[in-house]
C-alpha positions, 0 to 999 in steps of 0.5 A, a space after each residue: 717592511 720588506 722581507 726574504 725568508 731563506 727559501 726565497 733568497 736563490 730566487 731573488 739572487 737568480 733574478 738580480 743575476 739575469 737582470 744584470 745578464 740582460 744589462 750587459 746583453 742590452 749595452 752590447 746591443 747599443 753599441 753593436 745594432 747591426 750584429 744584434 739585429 741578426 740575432 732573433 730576440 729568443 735567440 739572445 735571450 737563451 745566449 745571455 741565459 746559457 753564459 750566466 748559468 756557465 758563469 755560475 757554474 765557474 763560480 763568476 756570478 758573484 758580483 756585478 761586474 763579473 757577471 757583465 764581464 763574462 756576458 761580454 765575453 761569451 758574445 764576443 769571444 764566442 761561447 766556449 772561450 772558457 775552455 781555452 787552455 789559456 783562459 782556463 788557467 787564469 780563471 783558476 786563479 783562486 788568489 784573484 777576484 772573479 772580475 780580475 781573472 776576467 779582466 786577465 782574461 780579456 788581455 789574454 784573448 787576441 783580434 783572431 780569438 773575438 767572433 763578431 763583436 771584435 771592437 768590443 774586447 781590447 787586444 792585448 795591446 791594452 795590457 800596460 794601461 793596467 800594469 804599466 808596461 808599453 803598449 806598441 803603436 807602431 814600430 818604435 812608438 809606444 803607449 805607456 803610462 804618463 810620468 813626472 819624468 815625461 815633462 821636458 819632453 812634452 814641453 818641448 812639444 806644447 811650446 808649439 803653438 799648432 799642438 797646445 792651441 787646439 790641445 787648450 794646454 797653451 796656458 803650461 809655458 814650461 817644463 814647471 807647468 808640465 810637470 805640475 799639470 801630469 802631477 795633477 793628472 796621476 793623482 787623480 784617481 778616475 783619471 787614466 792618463 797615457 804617454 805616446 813615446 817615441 823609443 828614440 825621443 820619449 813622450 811625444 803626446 798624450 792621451 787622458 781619458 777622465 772618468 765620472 761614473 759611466 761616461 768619461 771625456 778624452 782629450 789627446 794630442 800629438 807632436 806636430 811632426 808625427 801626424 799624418 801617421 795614425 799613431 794618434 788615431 792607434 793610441 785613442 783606439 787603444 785607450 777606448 778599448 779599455 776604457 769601454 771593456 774593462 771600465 765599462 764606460 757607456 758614454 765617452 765625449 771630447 771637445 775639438 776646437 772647429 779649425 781642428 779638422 784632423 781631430 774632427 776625422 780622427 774621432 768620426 773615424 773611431 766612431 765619434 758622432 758630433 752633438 748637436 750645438 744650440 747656436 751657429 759653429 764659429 772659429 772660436 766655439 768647440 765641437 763636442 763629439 760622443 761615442 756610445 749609446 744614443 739618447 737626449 741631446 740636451 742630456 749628452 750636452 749635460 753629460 759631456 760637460 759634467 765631464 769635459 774640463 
């Protein structure tokens, strides 16, 4: 059996510390390849060294997550975003976890505050996915959380056939069904699920995003006479941002029927790639598409139905 003597423990905790740096450094890579290959291996190496030895100091290095989180945001904030009067108020929080005062952090900083890396971090618009409140999209519609309240509305908006086909939500026929469906969808604890709200109107889509360790699946759809606007491809970013900075997901997949051609550019806009199929695409034969890291196509198939409902 294995064995730390006292005066071992700082050098195993200092090494489980850096391993958890370097993880956050080579996720970051992944997703941003062209802002890391700038960078000369040394280089990274004494950043990733220099932000644990000032999230230590902070007293931030205590748990996975905040390690990972502070790494984040030293390469994409810059590495003196610590010292923002802003940010230095919300880590001297002591009453919260380390990861939630990063977490409050990361809403506290805007696009003009993110160096290089600015798609990693979310804007402040992704604060109401954690605390409840409206999100702006555009003027008068809204990212909000999904209630109970919202099923009339979005019935109305699934009896359209060109919404609920694509969406595969044909089979909620009514108010009872929607309301039973969003019911589902907030109880289940690794499901983040979002109203688009008109402010004059109420919901008039929906994006749901379901977690399962660190890859989720995104479904998403819009009232017929608010394409062509954005708001769906606004609302999904937002989601995403999120997701991958403060839930840390690495793997995001969704499923588009192959007539779905407006779903098809809005995901290839966000940076979706599409997986590889074993057969020929036929009408009736869904495209799956994947965001993050690449690896195994057999393995993200794998992964993207484990997932995908």
């Amino acid at each position: 059996m294995l064995t730390i003597r006292t005066d071992q423990s700082p050098l195993f905790l200092q090494h489980a510390q850096r391993c958890h740096a370097f993880r956050a450094v080579r996720e970051l890579a992944a997703q941003y390849p062209a802002f890391f290959r700038q960078l000369l291996p040394r280089d990274i190496d004494a950043a990733a060294k220099e932000a644990l030895d000032c999230a230590a100091t902070l007293g931030l290095a205590g748990s996975v997550g905040a390690i990972e989180r502070f790494v984040a945001l030293w390469f994409s904030a810059g590495p003196r975003f610590h010292e923002r009067p802003a940010v230095v108020a919300l880590l001297a929080t002591q009453s919260l976890p380390a990861e939630a005062r990063l977490e409050q952090v990361i809403f506290a900083l805007t696009d003009d505050d993110v160096a290089a890396l600015g798609p990693v971090l979310p804007t402040p618009q992704t604060k109401p996915l954690a605390c409840g409140e409206a999100a702006a999209i555009t003027d008068g519609i809204r990212l909000r959380a999904l209630t109970t309240a919202d099923a009339p509305e979005l019935a109305g908006v699934l009896a359209d056939a060109a919404v609920s086909g694509p969406a595969g939500l044909d089979h909620l026929r009514n108010t009872d069904d929607v309301r039973t469906w969003i019911d589902a969808l907030i109880r289940n604890r690794s499901c983040l699920a979002c109203a688009i709200a008109d402010d004059g109107t109420g919901a008039i889509g929906a994006v749901v995003l379901r977690t399962l360790g660190y890859a989720a699946g995104l479904s998403y759809w819009l009232g017929q006479p608010y394409w062509g606007k954005r708001i769906g491809t606004r609302a999904v970013r937002i989601v995403l941002r999120y997701a991958r900075s403060v839930q840390g997901l690495e793997h995001v997949f969704a499923r588009v029927a192959a007539q779905a051609e407006r779903s098809q550019r809005l995901l290839h806009g966000l940076g979706f790639q599409q997986l590889a199929l074993a057969g020929p695409i036929g009408p009736a034969m869904p495209i799956l598409y994947h965001l993050g890291p690449t690896t195994d196509a057999g393995d993200l198939r794998s992964i993207a139905l484990s997932v995908l409902e």
